[in-house]
KEZA-237174 format. One line per 4 residues: number of its first residue (from 1); for each residue z negated, y, x negated of C-alpha. Coordinates in Angstrom, 3 decimals. Each point is the difference from the previous one (the first is absolute). Last residue first. Layout:
BEGIN
NUM> Z:Y:X | ... $
//
This chain:
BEGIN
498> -14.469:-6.272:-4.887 | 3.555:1.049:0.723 | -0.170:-0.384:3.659 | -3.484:2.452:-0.318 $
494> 2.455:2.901:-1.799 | 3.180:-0.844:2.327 | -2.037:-0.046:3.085 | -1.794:3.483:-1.627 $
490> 3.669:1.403:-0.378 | 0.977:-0.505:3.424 | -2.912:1.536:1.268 | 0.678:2.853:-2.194 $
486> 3.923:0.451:1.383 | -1.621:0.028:3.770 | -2.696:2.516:-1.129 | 3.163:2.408:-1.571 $
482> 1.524:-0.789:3.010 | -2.066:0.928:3.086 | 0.079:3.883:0.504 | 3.365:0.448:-1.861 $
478> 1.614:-2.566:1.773 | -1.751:0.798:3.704 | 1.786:3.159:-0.370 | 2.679:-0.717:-0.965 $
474> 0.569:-2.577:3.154 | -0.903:2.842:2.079 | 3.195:1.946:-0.739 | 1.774:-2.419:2.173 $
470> -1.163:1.766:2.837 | 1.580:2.529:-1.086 | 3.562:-1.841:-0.832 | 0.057:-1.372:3.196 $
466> -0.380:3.298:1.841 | 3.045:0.744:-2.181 | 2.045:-2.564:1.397 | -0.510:0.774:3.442 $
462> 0.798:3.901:-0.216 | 3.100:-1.223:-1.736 | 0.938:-2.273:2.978 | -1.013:3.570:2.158 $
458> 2.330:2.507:-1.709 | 2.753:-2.668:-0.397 | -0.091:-1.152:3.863 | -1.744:-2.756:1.998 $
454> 2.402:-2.792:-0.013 | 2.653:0.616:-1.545 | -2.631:1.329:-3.348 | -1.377:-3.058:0.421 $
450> 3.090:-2.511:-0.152 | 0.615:1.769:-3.015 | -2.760:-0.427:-1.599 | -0.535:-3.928:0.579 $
446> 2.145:-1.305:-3.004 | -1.392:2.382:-2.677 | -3.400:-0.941:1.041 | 0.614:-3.440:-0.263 $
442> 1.168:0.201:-3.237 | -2.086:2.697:-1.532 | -3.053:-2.339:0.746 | 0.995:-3.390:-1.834 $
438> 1.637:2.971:-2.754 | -3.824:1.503:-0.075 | -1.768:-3.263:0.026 | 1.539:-1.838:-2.762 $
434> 1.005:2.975:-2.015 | -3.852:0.948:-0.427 | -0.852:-3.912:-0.923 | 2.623:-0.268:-2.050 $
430> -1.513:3.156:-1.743 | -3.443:-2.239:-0.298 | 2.374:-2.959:-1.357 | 1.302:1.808:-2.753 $
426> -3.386:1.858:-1.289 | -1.383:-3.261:0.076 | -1.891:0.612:-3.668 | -0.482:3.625:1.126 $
422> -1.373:-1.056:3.619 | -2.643:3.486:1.198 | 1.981:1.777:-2.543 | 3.541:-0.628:1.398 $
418> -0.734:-0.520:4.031 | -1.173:4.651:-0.763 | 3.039:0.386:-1.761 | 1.771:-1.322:3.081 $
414> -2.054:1.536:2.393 | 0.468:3.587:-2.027 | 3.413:0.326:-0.781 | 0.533:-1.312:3.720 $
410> -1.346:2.692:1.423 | 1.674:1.798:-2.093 | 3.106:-1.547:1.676 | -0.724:0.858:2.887 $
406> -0.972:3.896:-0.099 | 3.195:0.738:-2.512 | 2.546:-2.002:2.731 | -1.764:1.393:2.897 $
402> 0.070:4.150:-1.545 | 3.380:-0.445:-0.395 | 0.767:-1.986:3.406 | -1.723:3.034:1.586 $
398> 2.504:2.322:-1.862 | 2.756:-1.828:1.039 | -1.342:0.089:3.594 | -0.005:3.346:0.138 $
394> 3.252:1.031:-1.796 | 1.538:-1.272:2.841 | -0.727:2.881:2.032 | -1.902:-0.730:3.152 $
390> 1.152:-3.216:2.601 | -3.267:-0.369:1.735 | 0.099:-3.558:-0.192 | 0.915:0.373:-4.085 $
386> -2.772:2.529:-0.842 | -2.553:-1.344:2.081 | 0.611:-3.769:-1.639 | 0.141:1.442:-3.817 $
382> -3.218:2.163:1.168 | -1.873:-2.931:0.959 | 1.148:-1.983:-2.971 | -0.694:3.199:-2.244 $
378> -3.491:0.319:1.171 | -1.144:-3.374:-0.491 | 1.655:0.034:-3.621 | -2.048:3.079:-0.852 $
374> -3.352:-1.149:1.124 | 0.153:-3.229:-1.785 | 1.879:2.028:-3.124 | -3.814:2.103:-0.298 $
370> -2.036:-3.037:0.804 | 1.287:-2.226:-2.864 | -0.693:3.204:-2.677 | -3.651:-1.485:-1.029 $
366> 0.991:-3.778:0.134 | 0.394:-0.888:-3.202 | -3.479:0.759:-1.327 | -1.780:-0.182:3.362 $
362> 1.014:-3.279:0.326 | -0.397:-0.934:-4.046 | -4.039:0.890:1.416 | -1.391:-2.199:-3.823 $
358> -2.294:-2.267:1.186 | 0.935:-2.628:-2.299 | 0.144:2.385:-2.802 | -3.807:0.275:0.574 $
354> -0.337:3.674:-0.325 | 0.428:2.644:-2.420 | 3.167:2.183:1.485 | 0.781:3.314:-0.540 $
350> 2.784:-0.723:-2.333 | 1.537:-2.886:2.648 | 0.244:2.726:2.819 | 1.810:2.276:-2.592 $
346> 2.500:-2.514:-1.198 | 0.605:-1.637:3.438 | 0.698:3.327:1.681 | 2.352:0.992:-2.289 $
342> 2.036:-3.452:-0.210 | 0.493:-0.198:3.477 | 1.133:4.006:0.400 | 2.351:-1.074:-2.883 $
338> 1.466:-3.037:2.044 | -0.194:2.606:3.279 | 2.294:2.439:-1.486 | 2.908:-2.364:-0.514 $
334> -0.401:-2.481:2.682 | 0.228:2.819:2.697 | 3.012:1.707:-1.317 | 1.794:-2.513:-0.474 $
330> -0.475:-0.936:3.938 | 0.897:3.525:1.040 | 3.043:0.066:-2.208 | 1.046:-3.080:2.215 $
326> -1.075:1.229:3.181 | 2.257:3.242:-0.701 | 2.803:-1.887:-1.207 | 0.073:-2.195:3.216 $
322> 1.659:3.142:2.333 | 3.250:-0.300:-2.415 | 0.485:-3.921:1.564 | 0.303:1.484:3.435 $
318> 2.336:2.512:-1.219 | 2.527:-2.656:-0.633 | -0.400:-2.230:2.778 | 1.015:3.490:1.844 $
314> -2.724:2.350:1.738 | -0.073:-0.664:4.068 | -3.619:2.465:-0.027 | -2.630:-2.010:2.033 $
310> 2.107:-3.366:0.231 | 1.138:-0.223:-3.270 | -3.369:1.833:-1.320 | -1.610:-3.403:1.979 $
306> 1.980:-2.405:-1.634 | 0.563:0.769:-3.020 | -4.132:0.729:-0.205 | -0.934:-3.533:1.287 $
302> -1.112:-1.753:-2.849 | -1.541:3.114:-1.798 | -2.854:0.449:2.917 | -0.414:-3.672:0.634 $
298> -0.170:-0.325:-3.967 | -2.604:2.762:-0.408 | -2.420:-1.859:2.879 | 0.738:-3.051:-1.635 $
294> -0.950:1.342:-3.489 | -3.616:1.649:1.954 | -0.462:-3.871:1.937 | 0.256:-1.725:-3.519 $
290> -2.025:1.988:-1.509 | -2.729:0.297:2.098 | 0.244:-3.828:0.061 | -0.230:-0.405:-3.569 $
286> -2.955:2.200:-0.363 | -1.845:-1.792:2.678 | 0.842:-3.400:-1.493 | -1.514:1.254:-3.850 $
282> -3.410:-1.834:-0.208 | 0.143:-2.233:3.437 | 2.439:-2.611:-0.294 | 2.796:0.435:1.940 $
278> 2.767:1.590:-1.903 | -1.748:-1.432:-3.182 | 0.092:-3.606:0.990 | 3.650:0.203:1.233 $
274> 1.026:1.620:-3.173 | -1.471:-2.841:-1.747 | 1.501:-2.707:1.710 | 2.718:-1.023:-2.578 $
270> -2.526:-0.096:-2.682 | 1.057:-1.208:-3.037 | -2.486:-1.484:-2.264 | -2.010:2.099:-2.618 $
266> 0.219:0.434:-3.809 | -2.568:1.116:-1.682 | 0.065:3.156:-1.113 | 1.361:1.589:-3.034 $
262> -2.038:2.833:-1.925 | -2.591:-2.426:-1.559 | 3.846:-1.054:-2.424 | -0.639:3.599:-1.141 $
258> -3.057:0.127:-0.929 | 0.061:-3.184:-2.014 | 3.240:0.929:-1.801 | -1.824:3.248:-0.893 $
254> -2.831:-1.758:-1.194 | 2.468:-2.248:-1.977 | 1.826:2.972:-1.453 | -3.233:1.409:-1.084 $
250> -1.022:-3.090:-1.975 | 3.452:-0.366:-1.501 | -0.285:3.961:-1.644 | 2.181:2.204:2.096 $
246> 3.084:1.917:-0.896 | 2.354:-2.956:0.472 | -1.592:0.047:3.588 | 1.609:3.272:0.574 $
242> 2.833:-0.897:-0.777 | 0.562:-3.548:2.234 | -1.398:2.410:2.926 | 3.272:2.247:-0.270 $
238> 1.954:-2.878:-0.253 | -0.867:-1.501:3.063 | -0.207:2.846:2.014 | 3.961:0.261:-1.098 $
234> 0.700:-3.457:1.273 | -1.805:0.789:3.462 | 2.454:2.794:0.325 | 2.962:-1.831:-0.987 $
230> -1.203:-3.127:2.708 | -2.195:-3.130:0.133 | -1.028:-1.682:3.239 | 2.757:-1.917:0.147 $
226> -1.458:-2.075:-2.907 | -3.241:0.911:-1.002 | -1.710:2.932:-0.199 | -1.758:1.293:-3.199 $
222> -3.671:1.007:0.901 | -0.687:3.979:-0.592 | 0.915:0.926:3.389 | -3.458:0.743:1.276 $
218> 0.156:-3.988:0.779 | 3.308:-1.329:-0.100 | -0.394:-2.690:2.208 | -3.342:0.472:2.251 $
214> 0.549:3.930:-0.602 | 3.666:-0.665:1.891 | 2.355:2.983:-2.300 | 2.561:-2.092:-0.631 $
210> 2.809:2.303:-1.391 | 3.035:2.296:1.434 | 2.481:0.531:-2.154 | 2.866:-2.222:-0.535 $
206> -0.222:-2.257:2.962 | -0.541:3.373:2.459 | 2.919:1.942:-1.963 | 2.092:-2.887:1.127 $
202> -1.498:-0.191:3.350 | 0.635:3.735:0.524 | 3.808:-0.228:-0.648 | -0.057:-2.752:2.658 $
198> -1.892:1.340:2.594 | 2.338:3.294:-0.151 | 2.834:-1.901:0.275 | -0.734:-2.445:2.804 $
194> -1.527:3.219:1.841 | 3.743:1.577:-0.379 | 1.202:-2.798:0.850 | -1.997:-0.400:3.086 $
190> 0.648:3.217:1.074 | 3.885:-0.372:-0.568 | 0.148:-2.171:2.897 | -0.523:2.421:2.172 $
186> 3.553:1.680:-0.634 | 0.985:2.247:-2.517 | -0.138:3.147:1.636 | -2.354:0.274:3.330 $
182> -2.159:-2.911:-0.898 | -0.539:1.176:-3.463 | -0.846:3.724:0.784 | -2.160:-1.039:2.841 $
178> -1.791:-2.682:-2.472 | -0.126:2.712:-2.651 | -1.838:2.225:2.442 | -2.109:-2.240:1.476 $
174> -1.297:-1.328:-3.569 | -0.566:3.376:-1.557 | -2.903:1.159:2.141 | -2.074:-3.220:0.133 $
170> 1.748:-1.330:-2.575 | -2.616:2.368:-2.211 | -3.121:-1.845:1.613 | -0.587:-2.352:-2.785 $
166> 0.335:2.278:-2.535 | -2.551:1.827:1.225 | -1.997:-3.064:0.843 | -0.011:-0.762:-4.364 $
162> -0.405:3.753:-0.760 | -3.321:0.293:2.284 | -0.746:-3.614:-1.732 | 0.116:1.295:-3.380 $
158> -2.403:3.517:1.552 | -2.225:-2.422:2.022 | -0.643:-2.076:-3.182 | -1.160:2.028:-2.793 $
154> -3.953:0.140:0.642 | 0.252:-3.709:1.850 | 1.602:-1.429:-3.320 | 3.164:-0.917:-0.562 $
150> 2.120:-2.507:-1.636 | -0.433:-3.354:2.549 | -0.625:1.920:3.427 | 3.335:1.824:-1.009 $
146> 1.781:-3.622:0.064 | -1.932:-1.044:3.136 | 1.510:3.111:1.606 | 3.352:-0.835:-1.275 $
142> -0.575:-3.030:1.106 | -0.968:0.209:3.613 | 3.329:2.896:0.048 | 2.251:-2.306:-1.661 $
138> -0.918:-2.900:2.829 | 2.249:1.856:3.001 | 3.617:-0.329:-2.087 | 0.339:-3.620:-0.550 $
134> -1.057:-1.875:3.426 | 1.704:3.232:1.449 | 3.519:-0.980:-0.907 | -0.799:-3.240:0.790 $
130> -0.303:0.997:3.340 | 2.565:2.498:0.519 | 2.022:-3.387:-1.251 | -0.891:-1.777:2.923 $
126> 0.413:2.903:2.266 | 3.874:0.639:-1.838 | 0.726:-3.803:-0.290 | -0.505:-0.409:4.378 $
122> 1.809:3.296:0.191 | 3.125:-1.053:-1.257 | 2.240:1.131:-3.117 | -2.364:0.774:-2.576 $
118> 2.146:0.947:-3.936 | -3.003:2.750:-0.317 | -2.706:-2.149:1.372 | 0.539:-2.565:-2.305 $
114> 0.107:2.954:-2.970 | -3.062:1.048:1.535 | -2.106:-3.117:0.112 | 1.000:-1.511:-3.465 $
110> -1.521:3.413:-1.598 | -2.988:-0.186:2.272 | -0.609:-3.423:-0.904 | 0.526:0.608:-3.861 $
106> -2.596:2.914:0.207 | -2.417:-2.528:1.611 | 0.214:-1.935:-2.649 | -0.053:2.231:-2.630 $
102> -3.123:2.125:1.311 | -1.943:-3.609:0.513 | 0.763:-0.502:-4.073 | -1.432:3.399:-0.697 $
98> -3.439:0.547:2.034 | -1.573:-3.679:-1.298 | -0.402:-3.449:1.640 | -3.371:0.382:1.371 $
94> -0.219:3.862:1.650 | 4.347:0.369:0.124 | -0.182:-3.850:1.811 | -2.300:1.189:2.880 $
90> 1.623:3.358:0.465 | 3.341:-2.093:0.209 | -1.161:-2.002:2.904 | -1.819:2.710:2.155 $
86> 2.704:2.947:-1.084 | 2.356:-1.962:1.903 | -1.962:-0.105:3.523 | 0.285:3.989:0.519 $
82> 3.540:0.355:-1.341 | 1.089:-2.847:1.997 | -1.350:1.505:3.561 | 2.181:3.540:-1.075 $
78> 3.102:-2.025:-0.986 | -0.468:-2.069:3.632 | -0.251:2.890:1.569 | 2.558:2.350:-1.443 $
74> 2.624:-3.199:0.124 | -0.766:-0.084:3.781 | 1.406:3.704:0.415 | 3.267:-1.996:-0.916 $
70> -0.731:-2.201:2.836 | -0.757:3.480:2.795 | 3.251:1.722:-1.440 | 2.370:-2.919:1.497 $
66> 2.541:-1.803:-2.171 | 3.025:0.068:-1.022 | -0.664:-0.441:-3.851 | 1.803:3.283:-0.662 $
62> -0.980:2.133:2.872 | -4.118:-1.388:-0.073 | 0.485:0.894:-3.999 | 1.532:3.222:1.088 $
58> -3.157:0.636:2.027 | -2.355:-0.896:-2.659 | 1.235:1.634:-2.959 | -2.503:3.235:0.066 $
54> -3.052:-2.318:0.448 | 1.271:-1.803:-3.396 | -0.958:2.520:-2.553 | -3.735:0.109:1.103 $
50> -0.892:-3.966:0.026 | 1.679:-0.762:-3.431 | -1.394:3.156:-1.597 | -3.293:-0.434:0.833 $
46> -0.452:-3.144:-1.408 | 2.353:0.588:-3.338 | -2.226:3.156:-0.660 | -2.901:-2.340:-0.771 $
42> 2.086:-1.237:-3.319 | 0.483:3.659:-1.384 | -3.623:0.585:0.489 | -0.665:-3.334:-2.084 $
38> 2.131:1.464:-2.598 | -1.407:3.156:0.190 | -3.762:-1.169:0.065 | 0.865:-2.050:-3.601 $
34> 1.460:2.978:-1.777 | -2.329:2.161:0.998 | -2.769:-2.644:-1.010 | 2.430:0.058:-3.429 $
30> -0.233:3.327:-0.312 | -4.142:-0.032:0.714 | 0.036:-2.670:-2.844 | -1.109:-3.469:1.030 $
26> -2.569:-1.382:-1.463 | -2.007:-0.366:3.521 | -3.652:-0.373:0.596 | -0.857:0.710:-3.386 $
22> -1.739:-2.309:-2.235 | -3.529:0.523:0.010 | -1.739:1.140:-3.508 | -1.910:-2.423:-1.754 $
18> -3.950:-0.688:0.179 | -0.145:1.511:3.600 | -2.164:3.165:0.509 | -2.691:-0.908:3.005 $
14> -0.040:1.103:3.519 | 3.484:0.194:0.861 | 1.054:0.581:3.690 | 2.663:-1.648:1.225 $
10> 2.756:2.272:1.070 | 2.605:-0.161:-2.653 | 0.082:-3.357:-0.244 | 2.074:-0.113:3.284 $
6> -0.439:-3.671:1.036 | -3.352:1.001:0.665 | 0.617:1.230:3.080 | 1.284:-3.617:1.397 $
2> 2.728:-1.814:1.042 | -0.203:-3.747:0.992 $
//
């Protein structure tokens, strides 16, 4: 299981140790750029694959000859596939190691988009959405278990701020190259262009990326083995074979012995892990609130085409313009919140002398949460208003602004937050998140049309964000109850032990 004390950083020293302690990480801060970029790069492939291919769908339904409501059943069944994915390959990246479960997956998303690009029935194209998904939806569980690996909690929000950034780029840029696609070249030429894109990244993946699984490779300082070796890994390697040239034989093997304390042991998969964290106890109600705050953002996004077609009769064209502003809104959001993280850590952490068991990580993560709470739930409402009552369009692109930068530092913060309560499961605990959020997303995305028929956009909004406050209360019994749930958990652990 994951614990606090994972994070060596935060246990409380009471006595000087006869040698130093190897650092958590050898990594260079370039290289943990490096590192967070690549796996950035990899989470975009998610995102990008679901965005770019709303545009498409009605000439897909034209070309296959088929009707709008199936090909709206490839959104489903890619949306219920990248919630369940993340379980299996979560479970592999936190026992099997971070780089050889990137590969894999990599070469399934590859395989998945040049099938779908040569598709020429519907049955191959929502098998293949599947696959496609399989491969895509697990590089945002690693790449968080990757960053959980390199960083500690004082530097983390502000790598993993960059890492959702990233993440949420196709959110703006992915409708509009899929419109620009699907109206040129053809629809087809989205999946080559994904095909193409995933493959020049898996090359630079294979060369670059290393292990960075503490119960493999340690802090980083144990050579991998076989796949898991790479050019960055190599050149670690070197640099620690100089420096122990300058060291007499009895300080190289105390610094052997350090290092090889570093790596864990190693655990069985867990295919049910996610499943055990979404409902046991310790972190369910943040998972939840989560889950119900990103379905309440996808509802609103989901159905914006849609509704500023029928509001204002703009072209597909201009429809995929009115995204950007979401978009910007969502990098926006991960960007300043990762430093806010990081700054509210450091100085809550200085002033504290306790029992690092009882250290209030709620309050230290969770100081800004109530601020984007409050302005998500007001720019649903006024996103629903806005479009019923027909005002300027401006309006609601502003709203879905301020929703894409209020969500998604909300989710800065949970997942952060599911990262240093389960650093050595950092993988699973974001499977976890994506679990319930996509499980969510997908039947909310399915019923909010039907709503808004049936009782109006002004009121199906209204609905939605009543929803949202009452889901508020979930926080609140997190940060009141966790930090006593987390020490119960450790005193099992500590008696279990003995």
């Amino acid at each position: 299981m994951g614990d606090l004390k994972t994070d060596p950083e935060d246990v409380a020293v009471t006595a000087a140790p006869a040698e130093p302690e190897p650092p958590y990480s050898i990594f260079t801060t370039w290289q943990k750029v490096l590192i967070v970029t690549i796996v950035s790069l990899a989470a975009t492939f998610s995102s990008f694959s679901g965005n770019i291919y709303y545009p498409a769908l009605p000439a897909i339904a034209l070309d296959l000859k088929v009707s709008a409501e199936l090909v709206n059943l490839t959104v489903t069944s890619y949306m219920i596939f990248q919630g369940l994915a993340p379980t299996l390959w979560g479970a592999i990246a936190d026992v099997h190691g971070r780089r050889l479960t990137y590969i894999i997956t990599m070469v399934i998303f590859f395989a998945a988009c040049v099938g779908l690009a040569e598709t020429r029935s519907f049955a191959q194209l929502l098998v293949l959405r599947c696959l496609q998904s399989t491969g895509s939806a697990s590089t945002i569980a690693i790449g968080a278990g990757v960053i959980g690996d390199i960083t500690r909690r004082e530097e983390r929000g502000g790598y993993m701020g960059i890492f959702l950034a990233c993440l949420l780029i196709p959110n703006a840029a992915g409708p509009i190259l899929g419109g620009v696609f699907a109206a040129t070249l053809g629809w087809r030429a989205i999946f080559w262009f994904l095909a193409i894109y995933s493959g020049a990244f898996l090359v630079g993946l294979v060369l670059l990326l290393p292990e960075t699984l503490r119960s493999l490779v340690g802090n980083g300082s144990i050579a991998p083995k076989g796949a898991a070796k790479s050019l960055l890994s190599y050149i670690n390697q070197r640099r620690l074979d100089r420096l122990s040239r300058q060291t007499d034989e009895d300080g190289l093997a105390r610094a052997r012995s350090n290092t090889a304390s570093l790596a864990e042991k190693k655990k069985s998969m867990d295919f049910l892990g996610p499943l055990r964290l979404i409902f046991g106890v310790e972190v369910s109600c943040a998972i939840m609130y989560l889950a119900i705050y990103y379905t309440g953002w996808q509802m609103t996004i989901s159905s914006m085409s849609t509704l500023f077609s029928r509001a204002y009769g703009i072209s597909d064209l201009d429809n995929g313009l009115t995204f950007v502003g979401n978009g910007v809104g969502c990098i926006f959001g991960t960007l300043t919140t990762g430093r806010l993280l990081d700054f509210q850590y450091r100085r809550l952490k200085k002033n504290y002398t306790g029992d690092p068991l009882d250290f209030p990580l709620e309050k230290a993560r969770f100081q800004t949460l109530w601020i984007w709470n409050g302005l998500e739930c007001a720019s649903v409402i006024g996103f629903g208003w806005a479009v019923d009552q027909k005002v300027h369009i401006s309006v609601p692109i502003i709203c879905s602004f301020v929703l894409g930068w209020s969500t998604t530092s909300l989710q800065s913060i949970v997942t952060t937050f599911m990262v240093d309560v389960f650093p050595d499961r950092s993988a699973s605990a974001v499977a976890a998140l994506n679990l319930a959020r996509c499980l969510m997303c997908a039947g909310g995305i399915s019923g909010i049309l039907p709503l808004v028929n049936a009782i109006g956009v002004g009121w199906a909004y209204t609905l939605i964000t009543a929803v949202l406050v009452l889901a508020t209360g979930l926080m609140v019994i997190q940060t009141r109850f966790g930090a006593r749930w987390r020490r119960r958990r450790e005193e099992g652990k500590i008696e279990a032990a003995t």
